[in-house]
C-alpha positions in Angstrom: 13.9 -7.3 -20.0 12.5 -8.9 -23.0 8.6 -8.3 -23.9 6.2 -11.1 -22.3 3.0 -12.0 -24.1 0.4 -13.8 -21.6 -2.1 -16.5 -23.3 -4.5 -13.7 -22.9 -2.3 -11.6 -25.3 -1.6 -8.9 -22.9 1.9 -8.1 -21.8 2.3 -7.3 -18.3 4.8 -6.4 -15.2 7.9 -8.5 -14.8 6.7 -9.2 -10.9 3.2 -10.4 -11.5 3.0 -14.0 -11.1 1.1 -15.2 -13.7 0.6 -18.9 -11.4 -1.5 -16.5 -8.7 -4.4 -15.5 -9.7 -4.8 -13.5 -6.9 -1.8 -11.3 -7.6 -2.9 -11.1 -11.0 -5.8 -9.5 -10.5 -3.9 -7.2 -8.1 -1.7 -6.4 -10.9 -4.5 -5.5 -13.5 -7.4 -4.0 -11.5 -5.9 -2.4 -8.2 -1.8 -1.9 -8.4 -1.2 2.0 -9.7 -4.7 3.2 -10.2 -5.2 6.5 -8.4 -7.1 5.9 -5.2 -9.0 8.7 -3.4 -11.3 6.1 -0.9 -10.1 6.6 2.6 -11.3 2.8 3.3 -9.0 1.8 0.9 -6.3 4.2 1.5 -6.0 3.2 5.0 -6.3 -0.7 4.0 -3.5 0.0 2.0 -1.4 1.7 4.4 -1.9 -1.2 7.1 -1.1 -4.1 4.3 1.9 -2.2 2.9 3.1 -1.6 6.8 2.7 -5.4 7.5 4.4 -6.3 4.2 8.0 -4.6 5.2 10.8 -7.2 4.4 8.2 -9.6 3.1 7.0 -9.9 -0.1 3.7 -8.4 -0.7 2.5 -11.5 -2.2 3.0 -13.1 1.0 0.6 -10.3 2.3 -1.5 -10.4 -0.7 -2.4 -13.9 0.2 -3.1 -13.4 3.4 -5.2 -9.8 3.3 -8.7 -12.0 3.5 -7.1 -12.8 7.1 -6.2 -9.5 7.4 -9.5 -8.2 6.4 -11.5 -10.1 9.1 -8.3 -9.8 12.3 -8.4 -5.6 11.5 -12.4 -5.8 11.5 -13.1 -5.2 7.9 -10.5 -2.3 8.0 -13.0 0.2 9.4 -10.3 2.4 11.1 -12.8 3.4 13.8 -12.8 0.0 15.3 -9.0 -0.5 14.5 -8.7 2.8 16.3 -10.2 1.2 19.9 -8.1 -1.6 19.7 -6.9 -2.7 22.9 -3.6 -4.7 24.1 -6.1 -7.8 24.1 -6.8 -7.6 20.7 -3.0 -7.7 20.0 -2.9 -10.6 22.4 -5.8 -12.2 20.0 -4.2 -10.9 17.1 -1.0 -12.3 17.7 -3.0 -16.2 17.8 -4.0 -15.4 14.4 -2.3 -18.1 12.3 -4.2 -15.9 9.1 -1.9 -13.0 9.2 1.7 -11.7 9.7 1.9 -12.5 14.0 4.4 -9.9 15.1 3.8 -8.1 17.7 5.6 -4.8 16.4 3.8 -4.5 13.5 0.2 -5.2 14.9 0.8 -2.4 17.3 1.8 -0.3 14.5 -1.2 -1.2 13.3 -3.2 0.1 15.8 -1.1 3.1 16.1 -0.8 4.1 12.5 -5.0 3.8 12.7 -5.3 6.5 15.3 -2.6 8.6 13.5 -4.0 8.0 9.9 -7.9 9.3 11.9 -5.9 12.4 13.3 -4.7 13.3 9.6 -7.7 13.0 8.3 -9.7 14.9 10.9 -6.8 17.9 10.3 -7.7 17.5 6.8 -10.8 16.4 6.2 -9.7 13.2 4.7 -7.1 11.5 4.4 -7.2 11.6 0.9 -6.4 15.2 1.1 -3.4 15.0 2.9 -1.8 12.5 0.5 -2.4 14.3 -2.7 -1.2 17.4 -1.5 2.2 16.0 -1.7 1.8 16.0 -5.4 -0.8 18.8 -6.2 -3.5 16.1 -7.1 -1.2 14.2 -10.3 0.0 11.5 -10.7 3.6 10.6 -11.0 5.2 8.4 -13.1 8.3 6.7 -13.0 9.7 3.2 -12.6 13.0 1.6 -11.7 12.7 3.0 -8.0 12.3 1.5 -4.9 12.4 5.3 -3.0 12.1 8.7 -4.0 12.0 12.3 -2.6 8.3 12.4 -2.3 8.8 9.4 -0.3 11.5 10.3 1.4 9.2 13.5 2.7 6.2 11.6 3.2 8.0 9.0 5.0 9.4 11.4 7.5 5.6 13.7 8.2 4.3 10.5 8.8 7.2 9.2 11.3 6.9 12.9 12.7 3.0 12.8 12.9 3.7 9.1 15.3 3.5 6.4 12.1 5.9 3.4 12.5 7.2 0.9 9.7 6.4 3.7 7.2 10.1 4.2 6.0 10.7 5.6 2.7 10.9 2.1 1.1 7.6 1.0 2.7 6.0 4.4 1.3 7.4 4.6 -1.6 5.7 0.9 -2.3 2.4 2.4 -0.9 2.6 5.4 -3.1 2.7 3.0 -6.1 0.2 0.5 -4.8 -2.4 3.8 -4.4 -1.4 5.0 -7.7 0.0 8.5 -6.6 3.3 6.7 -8.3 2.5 5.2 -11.7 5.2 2.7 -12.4 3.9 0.0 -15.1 6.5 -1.1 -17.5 6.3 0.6 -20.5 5.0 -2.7 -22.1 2.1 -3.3 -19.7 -1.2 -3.1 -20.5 -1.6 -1.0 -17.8 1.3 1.8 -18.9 0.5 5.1 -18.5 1.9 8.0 -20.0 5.3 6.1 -20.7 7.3 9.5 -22.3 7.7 11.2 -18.4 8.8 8.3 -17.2 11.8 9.2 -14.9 14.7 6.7 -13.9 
């Protein structure tokens, strides 16, 4: 793919589009930078659940609605969701209504508090997988650290966390580092692996 230079004179990932602002700013402040908040880890892992065979800038434009239907993404109160607040939930025009995926929701939230009490955060747990570093490759839509992730989570009661949906998280958290090696945002580009 041929080398892109944006009016701002920065070169950038083939997928971010450069008419959504929104999704740039996703691209150049959030997308692959290591993140070690549980808050965010877990908004993360809800977005990236609800995003599986839709584009994430679908969800991307829709996580302000997501943010205020999943109560700010404090996984407490996500946690004591009740079948009532699916019902609610599922008249919520401002996010992805499907009913599988807003239990999951609520499932993965008690399942993502049990990891981290086992832990001590959920951070923990996830970096474990790769000794605290970051990896980097591109070209991939799954791997075997998803792959293993994908199936302790399943195990541990997750649902829509295949390897595909992980692998995705594991590069929006930035455990995966997978700029292009043009971007701005590239990091160590000679370990790359393909």
């Amino acid at each position: 793919m041929d080398k892109i230079i944006w009016p701002d004179g920065k070169c950038r990932c083939f997928w971010a589009n450069p008419k959504n602002e929104r999704y740039v700013r996703y691209h150049d402040e959030e997308w692959g930078r290591p993140e070690h908040d549980d808050g965010r880890l877990f908004e993360m892992l809800l977005l990236e659940c609800f995003q599986a065979g839709l584009s994430w800038e679908c969800i991307l434009n829709k996580r302000e609605g997501f943010r205020q239907a999943f109560a700010d993404f404090h996984l407490d109160d996500v946690c004591a969701f009740t079948e009532e607040d699916v019902e609610r939930l599922m008249q919520d025009a401002a996010i992805i209504r499907h009913r599988r995926k807003i239990e999951a929701a609520v499932c993965n939230a008690r399942v993502f508090r049990e990891i981290r009490q086992e832990f001590g955060s959920f951070d923990r747990y996830l970096w474990q997988w790769t000794e605290g570093e970051v990896v980097h490759e591109r070209g991939r839509t799954t791997s075997a650290l998803s792959n293993v992730l994908s199936k302790d989570l399943k195990k541990r009661g997750m649902k829509f966390v295949g390897s595909t949906t992980i692998y995705s998280y594991l590069q929006a958290v930035g455990v995966i580092e997978s700029h292009e090696p043009d971007c701005f945002l590239s990091g160590v580009q000679d370990v790359y692996q393909t």
